[in-house]
KOLVODO-244218 format. One record per atom (N, C-alpha, C): z negated, x, y negated; residue in one letter; atom name. Coordinates in nm, 4 decimals, decimal comma. Layout:
% KOLVODO-244218
         w         u         v  code  site
         Z         X         Y     a    CA
...
This chain:
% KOLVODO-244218
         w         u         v  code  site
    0,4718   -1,4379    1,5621     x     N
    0,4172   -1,3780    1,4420     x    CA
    0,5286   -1,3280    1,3525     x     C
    0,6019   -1,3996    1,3461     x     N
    0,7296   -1,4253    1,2514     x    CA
    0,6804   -1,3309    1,0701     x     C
    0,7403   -1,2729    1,0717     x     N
    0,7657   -1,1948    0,9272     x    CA
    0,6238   -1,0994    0,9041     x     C
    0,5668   -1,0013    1,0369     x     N
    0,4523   -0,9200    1,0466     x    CA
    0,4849   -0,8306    1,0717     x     C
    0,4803   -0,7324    1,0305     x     N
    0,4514   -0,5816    1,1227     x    CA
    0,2919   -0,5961    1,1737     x     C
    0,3031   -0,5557    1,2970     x     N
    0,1608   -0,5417    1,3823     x    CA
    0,1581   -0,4021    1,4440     x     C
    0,0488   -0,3565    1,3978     x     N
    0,0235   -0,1732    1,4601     x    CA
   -0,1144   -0,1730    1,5305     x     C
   -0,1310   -0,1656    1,5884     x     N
   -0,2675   -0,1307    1,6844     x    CA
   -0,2870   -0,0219    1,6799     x     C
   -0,4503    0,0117    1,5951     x     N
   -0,5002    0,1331    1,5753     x    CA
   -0,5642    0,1939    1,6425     x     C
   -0,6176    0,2688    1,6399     x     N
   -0,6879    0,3323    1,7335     x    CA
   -0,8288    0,2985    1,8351     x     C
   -0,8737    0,2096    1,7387     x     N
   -0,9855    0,1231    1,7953     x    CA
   -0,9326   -0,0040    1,8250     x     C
   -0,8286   -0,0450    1,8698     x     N
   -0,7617   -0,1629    1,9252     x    CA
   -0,7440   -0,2537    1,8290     x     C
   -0,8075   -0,2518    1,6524     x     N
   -0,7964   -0,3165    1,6050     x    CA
   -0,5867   -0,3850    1,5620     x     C
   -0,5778   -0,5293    1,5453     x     N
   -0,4488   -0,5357    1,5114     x    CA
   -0,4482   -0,5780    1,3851     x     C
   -0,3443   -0,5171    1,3174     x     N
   -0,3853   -0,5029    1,1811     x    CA
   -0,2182   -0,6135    1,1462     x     C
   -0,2266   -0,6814    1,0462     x     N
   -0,1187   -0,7637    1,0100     x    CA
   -0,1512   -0,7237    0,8221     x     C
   -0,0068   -0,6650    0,8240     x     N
   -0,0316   -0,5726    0,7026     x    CA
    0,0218   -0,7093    0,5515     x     C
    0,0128   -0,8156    0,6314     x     N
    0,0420   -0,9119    0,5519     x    CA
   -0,1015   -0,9011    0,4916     x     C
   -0,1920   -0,8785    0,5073     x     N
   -0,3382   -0,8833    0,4331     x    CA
   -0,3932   -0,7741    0,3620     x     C
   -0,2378   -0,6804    0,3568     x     N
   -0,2793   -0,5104    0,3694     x    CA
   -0,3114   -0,5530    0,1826     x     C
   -0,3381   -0,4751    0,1109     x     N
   -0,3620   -0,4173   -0,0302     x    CA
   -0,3134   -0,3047   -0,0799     x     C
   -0,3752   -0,1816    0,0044     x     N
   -0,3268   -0,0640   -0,0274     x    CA
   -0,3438    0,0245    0,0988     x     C
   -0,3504    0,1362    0,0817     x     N
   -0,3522    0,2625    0,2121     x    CA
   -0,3701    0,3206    0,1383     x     C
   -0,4517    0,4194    0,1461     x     N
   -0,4892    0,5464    0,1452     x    CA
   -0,5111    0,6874    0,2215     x     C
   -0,5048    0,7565    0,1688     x     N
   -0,4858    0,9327    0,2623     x    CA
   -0,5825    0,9710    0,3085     x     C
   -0,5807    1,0766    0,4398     x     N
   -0,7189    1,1123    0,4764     x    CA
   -0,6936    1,0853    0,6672     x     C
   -0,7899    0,9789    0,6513     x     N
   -0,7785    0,9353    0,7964     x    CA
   -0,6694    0,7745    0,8316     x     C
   -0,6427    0,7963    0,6843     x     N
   -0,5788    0,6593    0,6452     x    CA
   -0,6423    0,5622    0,6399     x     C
   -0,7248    0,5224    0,5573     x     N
   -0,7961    0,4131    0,5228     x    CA
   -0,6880    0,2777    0,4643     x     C
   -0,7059    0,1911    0,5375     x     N
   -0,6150    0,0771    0,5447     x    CA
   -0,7177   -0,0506    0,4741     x     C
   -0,6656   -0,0946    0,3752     x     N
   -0,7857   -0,1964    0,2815     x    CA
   -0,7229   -0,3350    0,3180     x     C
   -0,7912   -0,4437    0,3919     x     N
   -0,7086   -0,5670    0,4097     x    CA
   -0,7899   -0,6252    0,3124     x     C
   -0,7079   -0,7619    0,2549     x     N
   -0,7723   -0,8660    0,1758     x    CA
   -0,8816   -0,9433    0,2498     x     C
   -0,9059   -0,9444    0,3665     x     N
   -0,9780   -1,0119    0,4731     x    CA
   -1,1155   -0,9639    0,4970     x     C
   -1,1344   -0,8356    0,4578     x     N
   -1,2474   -0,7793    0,5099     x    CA
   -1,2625   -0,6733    0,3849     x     C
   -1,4440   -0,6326    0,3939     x     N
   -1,5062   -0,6058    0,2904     x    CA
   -1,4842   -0,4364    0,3107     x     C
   -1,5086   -0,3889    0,4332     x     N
   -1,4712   -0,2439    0,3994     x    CA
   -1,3464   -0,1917    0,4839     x     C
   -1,2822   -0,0642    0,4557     x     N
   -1,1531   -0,0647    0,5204     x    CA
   -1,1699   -0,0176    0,6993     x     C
   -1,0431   -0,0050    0,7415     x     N
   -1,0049    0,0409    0,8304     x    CA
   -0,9744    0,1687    0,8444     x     C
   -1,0131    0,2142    0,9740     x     N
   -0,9611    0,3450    0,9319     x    CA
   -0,8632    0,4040    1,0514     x     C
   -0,7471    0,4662    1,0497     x     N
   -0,6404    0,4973    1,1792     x    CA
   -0,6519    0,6236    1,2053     x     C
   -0,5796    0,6910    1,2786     x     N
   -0,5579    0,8477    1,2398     x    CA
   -0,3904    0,8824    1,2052     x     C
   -0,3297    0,7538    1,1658     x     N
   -0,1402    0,7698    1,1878     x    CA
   -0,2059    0,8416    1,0516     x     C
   -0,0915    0,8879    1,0240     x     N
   -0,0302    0,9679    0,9001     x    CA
    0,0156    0,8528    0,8315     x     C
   -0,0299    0,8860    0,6557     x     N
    0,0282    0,8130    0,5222     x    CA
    0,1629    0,8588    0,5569     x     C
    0,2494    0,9325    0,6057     x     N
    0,3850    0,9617    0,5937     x    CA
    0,4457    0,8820    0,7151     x     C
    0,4010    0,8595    0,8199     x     N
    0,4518    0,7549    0,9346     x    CA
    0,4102    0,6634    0,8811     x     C
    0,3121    0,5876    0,8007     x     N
    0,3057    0,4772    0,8065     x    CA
    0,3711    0,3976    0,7233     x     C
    0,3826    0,4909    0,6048     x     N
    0,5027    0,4271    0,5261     x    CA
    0,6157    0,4388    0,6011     x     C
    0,6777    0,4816    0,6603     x     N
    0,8293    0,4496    0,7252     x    CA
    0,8164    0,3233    0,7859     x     C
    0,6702    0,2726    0,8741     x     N
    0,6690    0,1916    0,9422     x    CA
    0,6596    0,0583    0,8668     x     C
    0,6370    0,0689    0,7600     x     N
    0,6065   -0,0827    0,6029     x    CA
    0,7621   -0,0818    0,5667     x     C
    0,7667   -0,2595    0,5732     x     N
    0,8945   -0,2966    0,4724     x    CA
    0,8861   -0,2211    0,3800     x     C
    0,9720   -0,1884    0,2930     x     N
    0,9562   -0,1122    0,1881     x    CA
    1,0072   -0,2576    0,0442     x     C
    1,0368   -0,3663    0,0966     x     N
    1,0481   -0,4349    0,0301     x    CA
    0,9205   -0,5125   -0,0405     x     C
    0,8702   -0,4527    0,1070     x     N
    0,6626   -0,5167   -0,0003     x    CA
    0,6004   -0,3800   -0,0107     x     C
    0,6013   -0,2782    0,0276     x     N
    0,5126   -0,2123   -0,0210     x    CA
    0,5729   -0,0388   -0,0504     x     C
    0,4963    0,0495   -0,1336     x     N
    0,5652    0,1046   -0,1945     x    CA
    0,4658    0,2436   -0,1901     x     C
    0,5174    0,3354   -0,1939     x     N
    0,3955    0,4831   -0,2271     x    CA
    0,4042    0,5208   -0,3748     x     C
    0,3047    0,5520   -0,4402     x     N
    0,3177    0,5317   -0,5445     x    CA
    0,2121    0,6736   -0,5890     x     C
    0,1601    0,7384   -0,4646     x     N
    0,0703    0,8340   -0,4882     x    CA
    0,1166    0,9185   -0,3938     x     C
    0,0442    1,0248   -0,3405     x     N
    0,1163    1,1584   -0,2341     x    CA
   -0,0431    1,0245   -0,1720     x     C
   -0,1362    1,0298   -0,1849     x     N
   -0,2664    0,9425   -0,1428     x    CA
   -0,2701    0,8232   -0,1247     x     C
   -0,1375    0,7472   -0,1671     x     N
   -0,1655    0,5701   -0,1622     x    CA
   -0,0077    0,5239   -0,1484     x     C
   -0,0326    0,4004   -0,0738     x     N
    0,0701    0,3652   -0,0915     x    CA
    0,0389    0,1745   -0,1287     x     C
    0,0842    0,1151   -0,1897     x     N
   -0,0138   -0,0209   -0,2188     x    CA
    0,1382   -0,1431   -0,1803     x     C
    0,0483   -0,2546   -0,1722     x     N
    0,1764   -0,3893   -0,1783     x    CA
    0,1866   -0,4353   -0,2905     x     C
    0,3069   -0,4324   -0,2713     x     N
    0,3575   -0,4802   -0,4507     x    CA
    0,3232   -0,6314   -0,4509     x     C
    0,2959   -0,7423   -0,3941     x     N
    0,2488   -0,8311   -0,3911     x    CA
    0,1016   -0,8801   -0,4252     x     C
    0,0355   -0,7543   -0,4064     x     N
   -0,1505   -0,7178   -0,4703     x    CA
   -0,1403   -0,6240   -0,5842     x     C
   -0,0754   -0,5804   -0,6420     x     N
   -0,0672   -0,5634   -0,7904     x    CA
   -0,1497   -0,6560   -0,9014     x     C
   -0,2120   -0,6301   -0,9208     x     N
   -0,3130   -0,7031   -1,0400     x    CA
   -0,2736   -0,6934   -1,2040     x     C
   -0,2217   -0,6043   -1,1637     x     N
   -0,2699   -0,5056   -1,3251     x    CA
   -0,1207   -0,3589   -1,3062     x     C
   -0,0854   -0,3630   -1,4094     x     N
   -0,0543   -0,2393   -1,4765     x    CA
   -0,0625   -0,1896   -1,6282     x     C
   -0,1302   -0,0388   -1,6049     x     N
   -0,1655    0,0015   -1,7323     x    CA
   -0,1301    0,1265   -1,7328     x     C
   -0,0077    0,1688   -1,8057     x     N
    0,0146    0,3048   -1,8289     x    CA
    0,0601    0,3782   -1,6816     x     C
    0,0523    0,4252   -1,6700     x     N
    0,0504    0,5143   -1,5225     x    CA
   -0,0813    0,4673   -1,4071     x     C
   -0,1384    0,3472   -1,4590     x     N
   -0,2118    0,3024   -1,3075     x    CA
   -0,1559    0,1702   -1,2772     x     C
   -0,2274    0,1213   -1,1460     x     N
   -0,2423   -0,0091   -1,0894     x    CA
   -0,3439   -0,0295   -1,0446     x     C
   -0,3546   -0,1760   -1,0895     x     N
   -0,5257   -0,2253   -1,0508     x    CA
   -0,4970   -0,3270   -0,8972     x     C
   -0,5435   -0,2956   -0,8454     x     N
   -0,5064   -0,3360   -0,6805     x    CA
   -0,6305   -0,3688   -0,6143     x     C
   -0,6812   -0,4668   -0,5727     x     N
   -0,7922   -0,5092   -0,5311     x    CA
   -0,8918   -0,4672   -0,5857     x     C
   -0,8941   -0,4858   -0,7549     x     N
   -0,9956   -0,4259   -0,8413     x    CA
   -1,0052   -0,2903   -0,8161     x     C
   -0,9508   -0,2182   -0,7698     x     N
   -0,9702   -0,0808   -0,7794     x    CA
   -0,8324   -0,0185   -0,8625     x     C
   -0,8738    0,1048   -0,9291     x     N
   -0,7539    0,1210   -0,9609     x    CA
   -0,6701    0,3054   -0,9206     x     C
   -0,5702    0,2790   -0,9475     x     N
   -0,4452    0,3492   -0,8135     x    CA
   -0,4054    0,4622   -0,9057     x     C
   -0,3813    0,5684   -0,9439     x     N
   -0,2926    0,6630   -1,0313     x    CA
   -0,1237    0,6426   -0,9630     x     C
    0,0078    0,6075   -1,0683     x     N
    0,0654    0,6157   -1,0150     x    CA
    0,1277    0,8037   -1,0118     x     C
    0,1941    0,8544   -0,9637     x     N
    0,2074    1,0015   -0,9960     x    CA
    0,3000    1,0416   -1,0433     x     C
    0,3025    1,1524   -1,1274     x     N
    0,4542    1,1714   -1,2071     x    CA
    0,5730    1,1748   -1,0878     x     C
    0,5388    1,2898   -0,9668     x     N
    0,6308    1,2312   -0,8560     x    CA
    0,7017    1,1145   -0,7759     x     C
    0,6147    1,0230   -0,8018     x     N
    0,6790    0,8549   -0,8064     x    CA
    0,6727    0,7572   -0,8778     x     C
    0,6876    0,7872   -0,9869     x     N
    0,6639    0,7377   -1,1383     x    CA
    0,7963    0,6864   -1,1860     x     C
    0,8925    0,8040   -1,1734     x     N
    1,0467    0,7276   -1,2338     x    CA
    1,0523    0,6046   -1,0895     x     C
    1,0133    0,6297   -0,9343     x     N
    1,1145    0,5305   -0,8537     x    CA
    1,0066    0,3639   -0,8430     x     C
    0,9003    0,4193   -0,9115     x     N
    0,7996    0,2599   -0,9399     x    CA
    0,8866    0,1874   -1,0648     x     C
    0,9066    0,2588   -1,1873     x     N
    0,9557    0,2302   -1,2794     x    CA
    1,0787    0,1684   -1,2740     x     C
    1,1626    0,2176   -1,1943     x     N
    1,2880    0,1467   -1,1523     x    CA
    1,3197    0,0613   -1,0722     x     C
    1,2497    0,0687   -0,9618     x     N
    1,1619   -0,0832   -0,8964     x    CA
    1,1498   -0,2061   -0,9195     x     C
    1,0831   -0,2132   -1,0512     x     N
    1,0206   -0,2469   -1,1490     x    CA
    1,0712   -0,3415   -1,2399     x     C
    1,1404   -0,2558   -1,2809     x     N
    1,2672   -0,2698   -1,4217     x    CA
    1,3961   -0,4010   -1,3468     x     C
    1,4568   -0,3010   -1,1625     x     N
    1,5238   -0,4252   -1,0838     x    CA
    1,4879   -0,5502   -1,0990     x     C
    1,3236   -0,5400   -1,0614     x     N
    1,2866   -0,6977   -1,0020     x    CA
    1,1934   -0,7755   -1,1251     x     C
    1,2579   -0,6942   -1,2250     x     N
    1,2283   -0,8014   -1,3538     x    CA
    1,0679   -0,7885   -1,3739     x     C
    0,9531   -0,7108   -1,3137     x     N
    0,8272   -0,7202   -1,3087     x    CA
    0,7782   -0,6850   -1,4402     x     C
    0,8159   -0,5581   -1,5278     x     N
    0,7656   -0,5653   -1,6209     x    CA
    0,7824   -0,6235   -1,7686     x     C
């Protein structure tokens, strides 16, 4: 399973974050492209981002962290990410922007 991070959640599910979209805070609700409603873990949004390439995916909220590869849309201070859309936050606002600006996206 060449180029995956694989985490086994709490309900044994294995999650291949190659399908991931976004994450969200809480109990960590994990949104795959594969399936209609999310997952849910009990890791921490703060472990789990350490545990994501950071080359695909990015926190962009104290609540979310999304793959820059499911980016739909940017408008102003959001992202539209599996039709839903994301606030980015003034706290990670300059390091999206510069991100950004590197990899030629906007």
């Amino acid at each position: 399973m060449y180029g995956y991070i694989i985490i086994v959640d709490v309900s044994g599910i294995v999650l291949r974050f190659k399908n991931s979209s976004h994450f969200q805070k809480g109990y960590v609700k994990i949104y795959l492209t594969t399936e209609q409603r999310p997952v849910l873990t009990l890791m921490t949004l703060k472990k789990l981002e350490e545990e994501l390439p950071k080359s695909n995916f990015m926190r962009v909220h104290r609540s979310y962290i999304v793959a820059l590869d499911k980016i739909e849309q940017i408008e102003r201070n959001q992202l539209i990410v599996n039709n839903q859309r994301i606030n980015i936050s003034e706290a990670y606002r300059d390091h999206f922007r510069k991100f950004m600006d590197d990899n030629q996206f906007l």
